[in-house]
Structures are given as structure tokens and as C-alpha cells.
C-alpha positions as CSV (number, residue, x, y, z in Angstrom):
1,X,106.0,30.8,-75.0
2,X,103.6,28.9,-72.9
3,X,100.5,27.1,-74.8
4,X,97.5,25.9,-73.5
5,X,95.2,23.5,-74.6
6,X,91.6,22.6,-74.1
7,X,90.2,25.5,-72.3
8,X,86.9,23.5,-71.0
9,X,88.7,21.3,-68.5
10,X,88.6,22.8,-65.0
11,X,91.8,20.9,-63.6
12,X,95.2,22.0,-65.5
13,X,98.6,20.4,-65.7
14,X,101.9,22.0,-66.6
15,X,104.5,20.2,-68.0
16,X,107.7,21.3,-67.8
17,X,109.9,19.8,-70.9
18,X,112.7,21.2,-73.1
19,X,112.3,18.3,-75.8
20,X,109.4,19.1,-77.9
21,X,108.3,15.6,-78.7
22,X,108.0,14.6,-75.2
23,X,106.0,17.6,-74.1
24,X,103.6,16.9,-77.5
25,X,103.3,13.1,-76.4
26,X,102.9,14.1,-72.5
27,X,100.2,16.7,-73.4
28,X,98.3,14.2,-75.9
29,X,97.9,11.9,-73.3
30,X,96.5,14.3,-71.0
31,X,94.2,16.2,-73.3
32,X,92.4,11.7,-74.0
33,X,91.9,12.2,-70.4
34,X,90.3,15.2,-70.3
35,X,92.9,17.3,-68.8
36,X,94.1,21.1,-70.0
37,X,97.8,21.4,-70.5
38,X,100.2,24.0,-70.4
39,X,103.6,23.8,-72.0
40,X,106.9,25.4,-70.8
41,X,110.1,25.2,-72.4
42,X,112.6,24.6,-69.1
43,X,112.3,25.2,-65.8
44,X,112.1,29.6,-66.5
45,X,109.8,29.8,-68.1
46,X,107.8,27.3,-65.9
47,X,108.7,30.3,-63.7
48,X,107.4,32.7,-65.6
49,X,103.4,30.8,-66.4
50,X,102.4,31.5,-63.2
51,X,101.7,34.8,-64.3
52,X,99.4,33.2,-66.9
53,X,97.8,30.2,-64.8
54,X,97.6,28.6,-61.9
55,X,98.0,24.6,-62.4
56,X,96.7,22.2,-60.2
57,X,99.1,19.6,-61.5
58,X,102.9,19.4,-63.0
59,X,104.8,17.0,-64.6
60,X,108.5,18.1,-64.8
61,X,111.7,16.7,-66.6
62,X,114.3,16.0,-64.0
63,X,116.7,15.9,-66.5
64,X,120.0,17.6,-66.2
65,X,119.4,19.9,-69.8
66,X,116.6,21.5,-68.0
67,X,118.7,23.4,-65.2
68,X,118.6,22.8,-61.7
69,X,116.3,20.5,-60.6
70,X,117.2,21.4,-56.9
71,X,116.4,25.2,-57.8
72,X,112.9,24.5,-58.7
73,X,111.6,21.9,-56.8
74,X,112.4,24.6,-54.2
75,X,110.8,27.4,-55.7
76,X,107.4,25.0,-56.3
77,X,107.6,24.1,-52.7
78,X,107.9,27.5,-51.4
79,X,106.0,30.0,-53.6
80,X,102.6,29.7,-52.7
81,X,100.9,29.8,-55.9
82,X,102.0,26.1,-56.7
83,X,103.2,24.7,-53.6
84,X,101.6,21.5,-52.6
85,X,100.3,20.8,-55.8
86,X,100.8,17.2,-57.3
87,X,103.9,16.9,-59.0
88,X,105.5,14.2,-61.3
89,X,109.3,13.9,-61.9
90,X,110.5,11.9,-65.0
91,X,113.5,10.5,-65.3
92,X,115.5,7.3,-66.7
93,X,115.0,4.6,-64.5
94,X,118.7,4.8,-63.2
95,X,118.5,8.5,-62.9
96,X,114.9,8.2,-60.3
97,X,116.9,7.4,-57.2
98,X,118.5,10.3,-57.4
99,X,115.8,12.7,-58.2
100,X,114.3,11.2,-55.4
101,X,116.8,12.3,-52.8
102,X,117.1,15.8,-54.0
103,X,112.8,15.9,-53.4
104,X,113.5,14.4,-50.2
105,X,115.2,17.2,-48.8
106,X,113.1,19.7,-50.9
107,X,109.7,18.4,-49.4
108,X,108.6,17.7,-52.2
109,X,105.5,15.3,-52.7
110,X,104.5,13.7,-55.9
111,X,105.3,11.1,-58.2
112,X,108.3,9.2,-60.0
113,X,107.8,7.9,-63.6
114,X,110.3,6.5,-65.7
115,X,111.0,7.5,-69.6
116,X,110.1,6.1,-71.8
117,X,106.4,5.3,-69.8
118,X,103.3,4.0,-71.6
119,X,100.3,6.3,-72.1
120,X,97.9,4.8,-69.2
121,X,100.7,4.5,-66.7
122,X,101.2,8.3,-67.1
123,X,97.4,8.9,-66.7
124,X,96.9,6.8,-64.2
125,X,99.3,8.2,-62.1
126,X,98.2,11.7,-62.5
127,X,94.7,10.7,-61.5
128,X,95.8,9.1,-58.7
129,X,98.1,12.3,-57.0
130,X,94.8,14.4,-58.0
131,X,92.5,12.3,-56.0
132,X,94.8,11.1,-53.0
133,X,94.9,13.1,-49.7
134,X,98.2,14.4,-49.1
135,X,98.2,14.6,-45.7
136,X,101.7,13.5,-44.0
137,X,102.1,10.3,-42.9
138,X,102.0,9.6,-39.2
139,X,106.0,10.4,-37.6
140,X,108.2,7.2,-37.7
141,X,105.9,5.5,-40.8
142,X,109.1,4.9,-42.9
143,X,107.8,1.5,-44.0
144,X,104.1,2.8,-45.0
145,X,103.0,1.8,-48.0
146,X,100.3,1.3,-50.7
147,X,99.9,-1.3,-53.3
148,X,97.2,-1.2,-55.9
149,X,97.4,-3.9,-57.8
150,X,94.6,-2.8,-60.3
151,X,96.5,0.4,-61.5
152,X,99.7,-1.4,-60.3
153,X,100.3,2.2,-58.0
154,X,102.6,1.8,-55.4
155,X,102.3,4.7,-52.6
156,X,104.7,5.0,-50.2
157,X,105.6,8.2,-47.8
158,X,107.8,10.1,-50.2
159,X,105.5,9.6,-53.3
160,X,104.2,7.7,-55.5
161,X,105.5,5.4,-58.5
162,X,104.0,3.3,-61.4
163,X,105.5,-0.8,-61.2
164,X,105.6,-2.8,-64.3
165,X,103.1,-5.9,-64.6
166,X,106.0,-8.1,-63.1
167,X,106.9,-6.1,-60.3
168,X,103.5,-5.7,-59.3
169,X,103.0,-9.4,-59.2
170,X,106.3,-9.7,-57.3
171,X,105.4,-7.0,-54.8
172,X,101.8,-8.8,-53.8
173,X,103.6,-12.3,-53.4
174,X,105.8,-10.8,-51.1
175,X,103.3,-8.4,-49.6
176,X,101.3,-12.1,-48.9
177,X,104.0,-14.0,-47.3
178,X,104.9,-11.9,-44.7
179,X,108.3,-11.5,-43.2
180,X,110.2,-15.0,-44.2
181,X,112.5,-16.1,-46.4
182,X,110.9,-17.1,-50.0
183,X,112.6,-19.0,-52.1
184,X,114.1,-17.8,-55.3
185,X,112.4,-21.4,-56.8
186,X,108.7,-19.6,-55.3
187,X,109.1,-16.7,-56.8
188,X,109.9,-18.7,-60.0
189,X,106.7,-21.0,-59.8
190,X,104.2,-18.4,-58.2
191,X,105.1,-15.0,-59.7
192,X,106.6,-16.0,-62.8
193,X,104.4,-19.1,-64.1
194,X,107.5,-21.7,-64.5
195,X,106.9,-25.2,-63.9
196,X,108.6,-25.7,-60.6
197,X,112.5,-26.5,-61.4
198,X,112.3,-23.9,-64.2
199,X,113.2,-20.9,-64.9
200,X,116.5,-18.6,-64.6
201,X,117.1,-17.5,-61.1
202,X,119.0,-14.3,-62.5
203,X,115.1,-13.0,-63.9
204,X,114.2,-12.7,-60.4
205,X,117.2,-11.2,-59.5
206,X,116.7,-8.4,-62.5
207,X,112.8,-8.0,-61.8
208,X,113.6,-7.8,-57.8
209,X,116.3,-5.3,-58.3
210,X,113.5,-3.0,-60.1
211,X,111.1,-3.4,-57.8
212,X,114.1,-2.7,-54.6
213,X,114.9,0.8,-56.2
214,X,111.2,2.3,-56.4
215,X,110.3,0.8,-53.0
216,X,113.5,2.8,-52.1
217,X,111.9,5.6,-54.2
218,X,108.4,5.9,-52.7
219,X,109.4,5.2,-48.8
220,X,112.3,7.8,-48.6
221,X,115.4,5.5,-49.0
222,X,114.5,2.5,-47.2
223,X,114.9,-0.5,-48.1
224,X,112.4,-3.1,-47.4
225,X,113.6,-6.5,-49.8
226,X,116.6,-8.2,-48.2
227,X,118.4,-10.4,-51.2
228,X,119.9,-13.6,-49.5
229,X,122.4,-14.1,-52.8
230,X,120.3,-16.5,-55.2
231,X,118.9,-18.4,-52.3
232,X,116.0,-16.2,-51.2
233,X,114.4,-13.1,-50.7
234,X,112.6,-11.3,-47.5
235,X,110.2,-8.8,-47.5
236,X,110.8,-6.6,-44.5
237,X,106.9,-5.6,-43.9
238,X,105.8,-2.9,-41.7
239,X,103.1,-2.6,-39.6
240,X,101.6,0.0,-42.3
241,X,102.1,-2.2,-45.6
242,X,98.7,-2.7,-47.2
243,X,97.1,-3.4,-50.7
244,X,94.6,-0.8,-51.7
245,X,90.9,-2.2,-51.9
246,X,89.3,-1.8,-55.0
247,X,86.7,1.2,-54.8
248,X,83.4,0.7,-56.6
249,X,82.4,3.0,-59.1
């Protein structure tokens, strides 16, 4: 059965889980922002809710107990009910790559989150897809991307992504320094607070490896950090890297 929640809100999200606690804790933290919810159990009877309502929003389980993931995302790109609204995929962290290829050649456009996620991360990121225009990139703007640092949102061409506290830090050092080798030793004194001469090189290496995979995520598979072994890294920035402004409310 699909249930829905909070009736007075005028901007509805589906979300699209099997497991029962993390469709509950998913529609909790929507309804503390001020969002209606409708639950479905798997990706039928996500199907079948559309004869119920029309969401402006989804957050789906790309998990493989669902059914295919491929299947959907191309039903929710072509029927025309739902197609182009904002949709979220959740997955484990090592699973996001390759939810992200399968959207890539679905068209889809939306957002990655990894499970388990915090409650502002997932609320921030459905806020942001809500309120961003979704018009295409410009042809050829494989590197285009987005930082803000104050949501720590990173927006790239084939969605959008949430980074931790760390890799935020780590992607506005690099965004900063242009294209040029940094030294592992830099990223140890400016990103990570050592005293310089401190600090394990292989934390970079972990946090840098995060921070590689959703960059890969957001821009469509490319890959903009160049690791030079333990001696360095370069930040292959575009022409259309930027760091969102902060807007006044």
C-alpha cells in the first residue's frame, strides 16, 4: 500500500524503499522539513502511485533487493508523469559508482547519497535538486562543477552528491591551488590541521580516494584528481569549476 503523510505541504516526495526502517527514517526527515511523503514498497508499486499522486521529488533505493534499477530509472525518465523530476539514488558508498553509470545511460538527473547518511545531509540535498535549474550543461562541460562549501554540495553535470566535512575541505584546497602539484605534506598542514611534519600520509590518501569517486560520480566518469603515489596530488580544473557564492536570505 502507498501512505502519505502530511497532507498540507504542496511539494511531495516518494520514496521508494523495501526496508521499512529506512523508509520510516527517510520520511521523518522529510516530514521536520516540511515535506509530504509517500511510501512504496519496491520499485511496482512505485509504479503503481502514480495513479494516486504525482510527486515532485523521489528518493529511490538502488539496491539490488528492489528489482531492476535499470528498469525503472527508465520508466521515470520516460513516462511523462514523473520524468524530469528530482531524483535521489542511495546506495553504499562502493555501490554509487555504479548506480551512477547505469543513470548515465538512462538520462537520469538527480542525486547520489550514501547509506547510512545523516538527517541534514539528506535534507539538504533534496532542497537543493528542488531549487536548482536543471537545464543541461553546455556540450563538451565534462569538467563543470559546483562546490558549496556551506551545505558541502557538490554539483557536477551528472548530479549532485553530499561530501563529508573532510572532503569538502580537501575539494576547496584544491579547487584554490589551481592545476599543480600539492604536496601530500600541504594537504596534511592546510586541510588536515597537523603541525607540518605530521600526520599519516595514507589519511590523505583514504579522504582523497573518497572525494576521487563522487567527483567521478557527479561529472559523468571523469576524473579530475591525478594521485602522484604519496608524493602529491593535482587537481585537474576546468574552465567551469567554481565554488557556489553564498545567497543571502
Amino acid at each position: 500500500m502507498v501512505s502519505r503523510s502530511n497532507q498540507l505541504s504542496t511539494t511531495t516526495v516518494l520514496v521508494v524503499f523495501r526496508q521499512q526502517s529506512v523508509a520510516n527514517w527517510i520520511g521523518e526527515c522529510l516530514r521536520e522539513a516540511g515535506y509530504a511523503v509517500a511510501a512504496a514498497k519496491g520499485y511496482d508499486e512505485a509504479v503503481r502511485t502514480l495513479g494516486v499522486i504525482q510527486p515532485d521529488a523521489a528518493i529511490v533505493s538502488g539496491s539490488e533487493t528492489e528489482g531492476d534499477i535499470e528498469h525503472f530509472l527508465a520508466w521515470l525518465d520516460h513516462d511523462p508523469r514523473v520524468s524530469g523530476i528530482p531524483t535521489v539514488l542511495v546506495g553504499a558508498s562502493k555501490s554509487q559508482a555504479a548506480l551512477a553509470d547505469i543513470a548515465a545511460r538512462k538520462r537520469f538527473r538527480g542525486g547520489y547519497l550514501s547509506w547510512p547518511s545523516t538527517r541534514k545531509d539528506l535534507q539538504l540535498l533534496i532542497k537543493d535538486l528542488l531549487n536548482t535549474d536543471r537545464q543541461t550543461p553546455e556540450s563538451g562541460a565534462g569538467g563543470h562543477l559546483v562546490l558549496d562549501p556551506p551545505s558541502r554540495i557538490l554539483r557536477g553535470r551528472a548530479g549532485t552528491t553530499i561530501l563529508s566535512a573532510v572532503e569538502c575541505r580537501l575539494a576547496e584546497y584544491l579547487i584554490s591551488q589551481g592545476r599543480r602539484s600539492i604536496p601530500v605534506e600541504d594537504l596534511l598542514t592546510h586541510v588536515f590541521d597537523f603541525y607540518p611534519g605530521d600526520g599519516n600520509p595514507d589519511l590523505v590518501q583514504t579522504h582523497i580516494a573518497s572525494l576521487r569517486q563522487k567527483i567521478r560520480i557527479v561529472t559523468g566518469g571523469r576524473d579530475l584528481i591525478r594521485v602522484l603515489g604519496k608524493r602529491g596530488i593535482i587537481y585537474h580544473r576546468s574552465r567551469n569549476t567554481a565554488q557556489q557564492q553564498p545567497q543571502s536570505s
